[in-house]
C-alpha positions as CSV (number, residue, x, y, z in Angstrom):
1,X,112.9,76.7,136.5
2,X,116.3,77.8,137.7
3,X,116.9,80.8,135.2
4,X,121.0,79.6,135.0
5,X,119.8,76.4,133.1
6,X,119.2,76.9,129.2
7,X,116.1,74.4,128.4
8,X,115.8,73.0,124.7
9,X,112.8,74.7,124.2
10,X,111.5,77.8,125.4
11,X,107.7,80.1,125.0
12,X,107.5,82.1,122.0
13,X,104.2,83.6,120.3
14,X,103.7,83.0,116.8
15,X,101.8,84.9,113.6
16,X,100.0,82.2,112.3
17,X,97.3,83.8,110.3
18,X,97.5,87.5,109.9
19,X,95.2,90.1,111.8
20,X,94.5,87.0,113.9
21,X,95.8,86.3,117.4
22,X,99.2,85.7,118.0
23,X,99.1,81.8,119.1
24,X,101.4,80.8,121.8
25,X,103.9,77.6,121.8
26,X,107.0,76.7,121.9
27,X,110.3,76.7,119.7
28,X,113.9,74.9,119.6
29,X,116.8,76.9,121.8
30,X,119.4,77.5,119.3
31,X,122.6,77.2,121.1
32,X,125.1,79.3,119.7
33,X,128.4,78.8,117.5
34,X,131.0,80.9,116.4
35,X,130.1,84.5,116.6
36,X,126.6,83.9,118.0
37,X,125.3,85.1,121.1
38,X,122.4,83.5,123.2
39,X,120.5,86.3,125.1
40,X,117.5,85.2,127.5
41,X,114.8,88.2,126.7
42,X,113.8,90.9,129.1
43,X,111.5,93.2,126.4
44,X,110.7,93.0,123.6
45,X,108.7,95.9,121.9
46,X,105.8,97.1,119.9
47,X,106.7,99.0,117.0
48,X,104.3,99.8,114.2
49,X,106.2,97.9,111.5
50,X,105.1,95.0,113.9
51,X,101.4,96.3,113.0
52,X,102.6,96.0,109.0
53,X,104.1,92.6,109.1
54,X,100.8,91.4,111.8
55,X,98.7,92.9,108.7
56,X,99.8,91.0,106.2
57,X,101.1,94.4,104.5
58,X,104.3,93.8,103.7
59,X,104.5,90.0,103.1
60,X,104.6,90.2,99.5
61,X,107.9,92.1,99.6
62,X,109.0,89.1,101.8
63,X,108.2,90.0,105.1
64,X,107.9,87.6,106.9
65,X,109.4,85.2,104.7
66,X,107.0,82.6,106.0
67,X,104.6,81.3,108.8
68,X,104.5,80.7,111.3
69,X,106.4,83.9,112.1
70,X,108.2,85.2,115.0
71,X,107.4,89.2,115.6
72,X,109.3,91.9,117.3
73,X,112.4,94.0,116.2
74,X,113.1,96.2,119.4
75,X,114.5,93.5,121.8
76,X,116.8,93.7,124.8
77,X,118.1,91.2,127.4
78,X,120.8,89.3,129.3
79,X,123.8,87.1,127.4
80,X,123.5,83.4,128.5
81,X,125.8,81.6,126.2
82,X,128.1,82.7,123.9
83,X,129.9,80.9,120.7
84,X,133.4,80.0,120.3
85,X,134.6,82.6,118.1
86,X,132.7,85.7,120.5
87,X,135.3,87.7,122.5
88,X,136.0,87.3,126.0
89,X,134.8,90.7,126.6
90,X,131.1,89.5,126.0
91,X,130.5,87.1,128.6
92,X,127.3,85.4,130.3
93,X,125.4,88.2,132.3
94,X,125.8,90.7,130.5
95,X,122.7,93.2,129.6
96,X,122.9,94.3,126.2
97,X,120.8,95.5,123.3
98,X,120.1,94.5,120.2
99,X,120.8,96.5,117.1
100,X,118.1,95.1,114.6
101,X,118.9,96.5,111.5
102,X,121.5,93.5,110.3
103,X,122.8,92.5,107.3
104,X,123.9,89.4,105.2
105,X,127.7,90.7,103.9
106,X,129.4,93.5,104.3
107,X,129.2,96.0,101.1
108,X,129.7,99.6,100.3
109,X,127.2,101.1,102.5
110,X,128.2,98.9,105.7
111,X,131.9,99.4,105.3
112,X,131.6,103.4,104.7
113,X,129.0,103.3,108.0
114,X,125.8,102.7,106.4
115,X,124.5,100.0,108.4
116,X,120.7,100.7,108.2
117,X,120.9,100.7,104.6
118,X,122.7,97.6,103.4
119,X,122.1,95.7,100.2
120,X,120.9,92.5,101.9
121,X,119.2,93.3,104.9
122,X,118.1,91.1,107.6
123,X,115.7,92.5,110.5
124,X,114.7,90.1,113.1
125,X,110.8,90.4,113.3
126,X,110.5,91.0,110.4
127,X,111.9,89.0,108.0
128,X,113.6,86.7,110.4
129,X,112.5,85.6,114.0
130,X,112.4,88.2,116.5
131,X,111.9,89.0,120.5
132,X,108.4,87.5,121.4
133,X,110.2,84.8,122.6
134,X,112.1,83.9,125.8
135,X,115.2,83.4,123.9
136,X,116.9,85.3,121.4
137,X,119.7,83.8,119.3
138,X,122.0,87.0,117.7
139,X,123.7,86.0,115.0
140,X,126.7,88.1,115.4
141,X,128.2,89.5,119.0
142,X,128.5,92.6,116.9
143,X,125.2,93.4,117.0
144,X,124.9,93.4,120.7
145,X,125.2,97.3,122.6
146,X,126.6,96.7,126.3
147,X,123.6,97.7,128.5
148,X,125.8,98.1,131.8
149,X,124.5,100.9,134.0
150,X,120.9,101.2,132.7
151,X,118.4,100.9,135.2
152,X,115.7,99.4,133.4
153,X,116.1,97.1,130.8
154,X,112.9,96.1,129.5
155,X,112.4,99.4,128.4
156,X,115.5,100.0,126.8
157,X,114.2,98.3,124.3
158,X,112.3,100.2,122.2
159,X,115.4,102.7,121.7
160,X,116.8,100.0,118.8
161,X,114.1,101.7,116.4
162,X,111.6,104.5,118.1
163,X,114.7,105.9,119.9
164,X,117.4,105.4,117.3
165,X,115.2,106.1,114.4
166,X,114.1,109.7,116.0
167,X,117.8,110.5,117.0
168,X,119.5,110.0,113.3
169,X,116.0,112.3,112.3
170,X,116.9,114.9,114.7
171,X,120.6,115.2,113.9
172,X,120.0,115.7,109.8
173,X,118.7,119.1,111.6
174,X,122.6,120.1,112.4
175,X,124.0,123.0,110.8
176,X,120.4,123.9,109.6
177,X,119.2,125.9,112.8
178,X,119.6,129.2,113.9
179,X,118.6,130.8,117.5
180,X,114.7,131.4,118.0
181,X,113.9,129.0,114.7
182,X,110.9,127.0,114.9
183,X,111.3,123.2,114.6
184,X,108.1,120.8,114.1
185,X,107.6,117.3,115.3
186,X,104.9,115.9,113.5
187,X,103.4,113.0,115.6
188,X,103.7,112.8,119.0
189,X,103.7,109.9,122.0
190,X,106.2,107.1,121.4
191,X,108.5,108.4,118.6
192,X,107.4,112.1,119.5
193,X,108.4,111.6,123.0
194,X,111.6,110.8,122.2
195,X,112.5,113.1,119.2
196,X,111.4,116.2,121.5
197,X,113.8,114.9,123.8
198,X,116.9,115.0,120.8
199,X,116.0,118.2,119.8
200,X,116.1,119.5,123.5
201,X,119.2,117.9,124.1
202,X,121.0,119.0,121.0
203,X,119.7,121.9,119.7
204,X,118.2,124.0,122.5
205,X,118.6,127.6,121.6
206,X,115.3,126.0,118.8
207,X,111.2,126.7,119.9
208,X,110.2,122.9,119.6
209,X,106.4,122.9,118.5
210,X,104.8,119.4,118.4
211,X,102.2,118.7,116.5
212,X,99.3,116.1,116.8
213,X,95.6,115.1,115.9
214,X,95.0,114.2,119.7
215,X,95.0,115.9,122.7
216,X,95.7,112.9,124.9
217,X,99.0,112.7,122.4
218,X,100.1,116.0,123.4
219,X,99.7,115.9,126.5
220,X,101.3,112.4,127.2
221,X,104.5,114.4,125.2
222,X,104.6,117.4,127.5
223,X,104.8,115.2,130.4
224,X,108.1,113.6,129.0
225,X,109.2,116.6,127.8
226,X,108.4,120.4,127.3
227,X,107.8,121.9,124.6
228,X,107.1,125.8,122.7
229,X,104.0,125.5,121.6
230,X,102.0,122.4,120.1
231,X,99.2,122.4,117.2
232,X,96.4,120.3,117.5
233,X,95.4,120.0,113.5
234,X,92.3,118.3,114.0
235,X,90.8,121.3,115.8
236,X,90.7,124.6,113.3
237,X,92.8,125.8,109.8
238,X,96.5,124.3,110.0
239,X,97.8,126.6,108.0
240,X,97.2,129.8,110.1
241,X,97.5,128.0,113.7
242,X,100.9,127.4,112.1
243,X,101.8,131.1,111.3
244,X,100.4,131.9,114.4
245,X,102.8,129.3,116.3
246,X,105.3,130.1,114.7
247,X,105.0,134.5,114.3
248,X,104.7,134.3,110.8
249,X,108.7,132.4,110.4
250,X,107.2,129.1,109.7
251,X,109.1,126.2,110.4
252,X,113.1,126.0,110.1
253,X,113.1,122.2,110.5
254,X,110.3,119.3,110.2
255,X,110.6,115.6,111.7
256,X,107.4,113.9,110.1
257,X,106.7,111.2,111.8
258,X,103.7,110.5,110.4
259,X,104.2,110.2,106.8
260,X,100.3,110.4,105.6
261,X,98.5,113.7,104.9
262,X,101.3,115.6,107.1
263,X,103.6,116.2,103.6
264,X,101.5,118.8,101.6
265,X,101.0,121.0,104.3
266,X,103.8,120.8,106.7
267,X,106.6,121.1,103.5
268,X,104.4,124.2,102.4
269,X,105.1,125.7,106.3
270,X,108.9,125.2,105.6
271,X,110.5,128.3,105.8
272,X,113.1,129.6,103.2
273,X,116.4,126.9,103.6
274,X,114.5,124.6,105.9
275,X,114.4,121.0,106.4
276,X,111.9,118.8,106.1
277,X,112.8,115.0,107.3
278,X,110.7,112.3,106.6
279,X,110.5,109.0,108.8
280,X,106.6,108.0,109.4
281,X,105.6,105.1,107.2
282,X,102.0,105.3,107.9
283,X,101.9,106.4,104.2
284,X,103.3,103.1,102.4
285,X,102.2,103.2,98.7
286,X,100.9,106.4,98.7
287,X,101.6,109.4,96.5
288,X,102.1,112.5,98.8
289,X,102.1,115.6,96.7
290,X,104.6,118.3,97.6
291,X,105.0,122.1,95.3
292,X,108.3,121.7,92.9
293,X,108.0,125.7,93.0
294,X,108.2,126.8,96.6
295,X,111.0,123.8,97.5
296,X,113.1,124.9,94.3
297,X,112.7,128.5,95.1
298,X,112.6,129.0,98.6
299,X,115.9,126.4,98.6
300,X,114.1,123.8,101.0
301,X,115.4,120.5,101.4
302,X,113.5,117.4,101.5
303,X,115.2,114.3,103.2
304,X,114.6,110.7,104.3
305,X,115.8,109.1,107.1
306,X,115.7,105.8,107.9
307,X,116.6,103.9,111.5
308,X,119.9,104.7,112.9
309,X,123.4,103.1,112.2
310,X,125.2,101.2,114.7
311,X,127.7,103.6,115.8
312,X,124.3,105.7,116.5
313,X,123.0,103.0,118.3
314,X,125.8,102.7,120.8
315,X,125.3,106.5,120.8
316,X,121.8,106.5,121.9
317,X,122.2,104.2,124.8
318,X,125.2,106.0,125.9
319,X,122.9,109.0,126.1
320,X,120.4,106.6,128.0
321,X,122.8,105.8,130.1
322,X,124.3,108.9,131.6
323,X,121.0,110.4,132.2
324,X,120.7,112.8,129.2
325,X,117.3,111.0,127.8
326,X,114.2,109.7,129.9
327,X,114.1,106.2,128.2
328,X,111.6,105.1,130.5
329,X,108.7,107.2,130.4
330,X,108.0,106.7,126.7
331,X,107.1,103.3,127.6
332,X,102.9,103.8,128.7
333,X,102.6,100.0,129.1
334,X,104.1,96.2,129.6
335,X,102.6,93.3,128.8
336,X,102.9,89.4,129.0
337,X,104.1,87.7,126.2
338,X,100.6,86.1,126.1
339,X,98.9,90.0,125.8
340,X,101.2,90.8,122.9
341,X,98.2,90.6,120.0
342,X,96.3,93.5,122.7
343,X,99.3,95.3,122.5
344,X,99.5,95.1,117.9
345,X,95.6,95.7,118.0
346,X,96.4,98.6,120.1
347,X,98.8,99.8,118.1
348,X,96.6,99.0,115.1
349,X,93.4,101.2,116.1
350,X,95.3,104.1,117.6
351,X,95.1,103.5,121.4
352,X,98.5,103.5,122.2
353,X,100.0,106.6,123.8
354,X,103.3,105.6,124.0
355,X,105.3,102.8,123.2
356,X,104.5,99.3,124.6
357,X,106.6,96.4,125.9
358,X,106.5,92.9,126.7
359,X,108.4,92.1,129.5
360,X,109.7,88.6,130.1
């Protein structure tokens, strides 16, 4: 089929029946009006919020809003058709990203900057229809991030939530770190591989220690990017592998990206005025206890972060694009759209290294 002609309907793989297959078919082309943007799909990736909604986990909070469902959140690819109301400067051809993390109206969070926490959000893949699909309709040019100048786009995309969720992480760290401090990644391989990256970028007078359960996760890591020192708590007593790491300091800053069974120990490794920032959701609904003594008196802050904004979105691919990130090695593995349910059951019993695409 001549890739310049838009068919009315196109391949997409659907969630019929969760923690089953994904079941291929087809759906309608929506051809876009006013400020929507048609994009043909060149990845679309595999984040572990995929794994969630694929579960069944999070439907009672409404996502997805119902089946059959469309996954994916992390989606890049080429503008096709544009509506009328979409500015000249966005124009068939282009290679863009999309910035999932959308929203319904503008409120106080949006207009102050806020744009991964809005009031009404709207997240295609997971409460709407995402990227396993060979079209993508946007619903507002604004969320679309000019990918001109990046060599590979497919695996651009997981950089609209591994790499933009691990940058906004990484810079909650600024103003908090000192020369020869200790900084912790907790979790290595896709998101790891990308926050060590940040933190080498930004902050490099810091000893980056990663930490892990796996060997194969450290290692994949320190071929993206060096690190310090790394911890491998699966393999002897945490707690003094830590001091050891670490001289005795402990740990200045902490990006958890894990978010079960890491809390309790790694916040107790904080040292005095150090930051511990939470992202890992592997933890959803349950109660991680941290010491109200040592965080009061040793000063420590404890801190979510969530995603990225949009103005950090166009920030990361900028970074992408002049070089200053490897956005390509994180991604250990492409797919068919047909493989995508190997890719969630990878995901889902802990075989994937790094992150994973399907390419169109």
């Amino acid at each position: 089929m001549d890739k310049n002609v838009i068919p009315d309907k196109h391949r997409a793989a659907f969630l019929v029946n969760f923690k089953s297959p994904l079941e291929m078919g087809y759906t309608d082309t929506i051809m876009p009006e006013g400020d929507q943007v048609l994009i043909r799909v060149s990845g679309a990736g595999i984040c572990h919020s995929d794994v969630h909604v694929w579960e069944g986990i999070w439907y009672k909070g409404g996502s997805p809003g119902k089946l059959p469902h469309i996954q994916s959140h992390e989606i890049s690819g080429i503008v096709v058709s544009t509506g009328n109301s979409v500015p000249e400067r966005i124009k068939p051809g282009d290679p863009v990203l999309v910035y999932p993390w959308q929203w319904l109206e503008d409120d106080r969070y949006t207009a102050a900057g806020l744009t991964n926490i809005p009031d009404r959000p709207v997240v295609p893949g997971i409460n709407i229809h995402g990227g396993f699909q060979e079209y993508f309709p946007v619903s507002h040019y604004r969320y679309l991030i000019n990918a001109t100048g990046i060599e590979d786009l497919p695996a651009l995309a997981p950089l609209s939530c591994g790499g933009l969720t691990t940058y906004r992480a990484v810079k909650k760290l600024g103003g908090k770190l000192k020369p020869d401090d200790y900084v912790a990644v907790v979790g290595l391989g896709g998101l790891g591989s990308y926050a060590l990256q940040y933190l080498r970028l930004l902050f490099p007078q810091v000893n980056i220690i990663g930490a892990d359960i796996r060997n194969d996760s450290i290692e994949f890591a320190e071929g993206i990017c060096r690190m310090d020192g790394y911890i491998n708590s699966s393999s002897g007593d945490i707690n003094k592998m830590i001091m050891e790491t670490t001289r005795g300091h402990g740990f200045r800053g902490v990006i958890d990206l894990v978010g079960r069974g890491t809390l309790p120990t790694y916040s107790r490794a904080l040292a005095k005025e150090g930051i511990y920032v939470m992202v890992g959701l592997m933890g959803t609904g349950v109660q991680e206890p941290i010491s109200p003594f040592f965080t009061v008196s040793m000063e420590k802050t404890i801190a979510g972060s969530y995603v990225g904004t949009l103005s950090e979105q166009h920030e990361v691919v900028d970074l992408a694009r002049k070089g200053l990130i490897n956005y390509i090695k994180p991604v250990s593995s492409r797919m068919d759209l047909e493989d995508a349910s190997e890719g969630l059951k990878n995901l889902e019993d802990g075989k994937a290294l790094g992150r994973q695409v399907v390419v169109f």
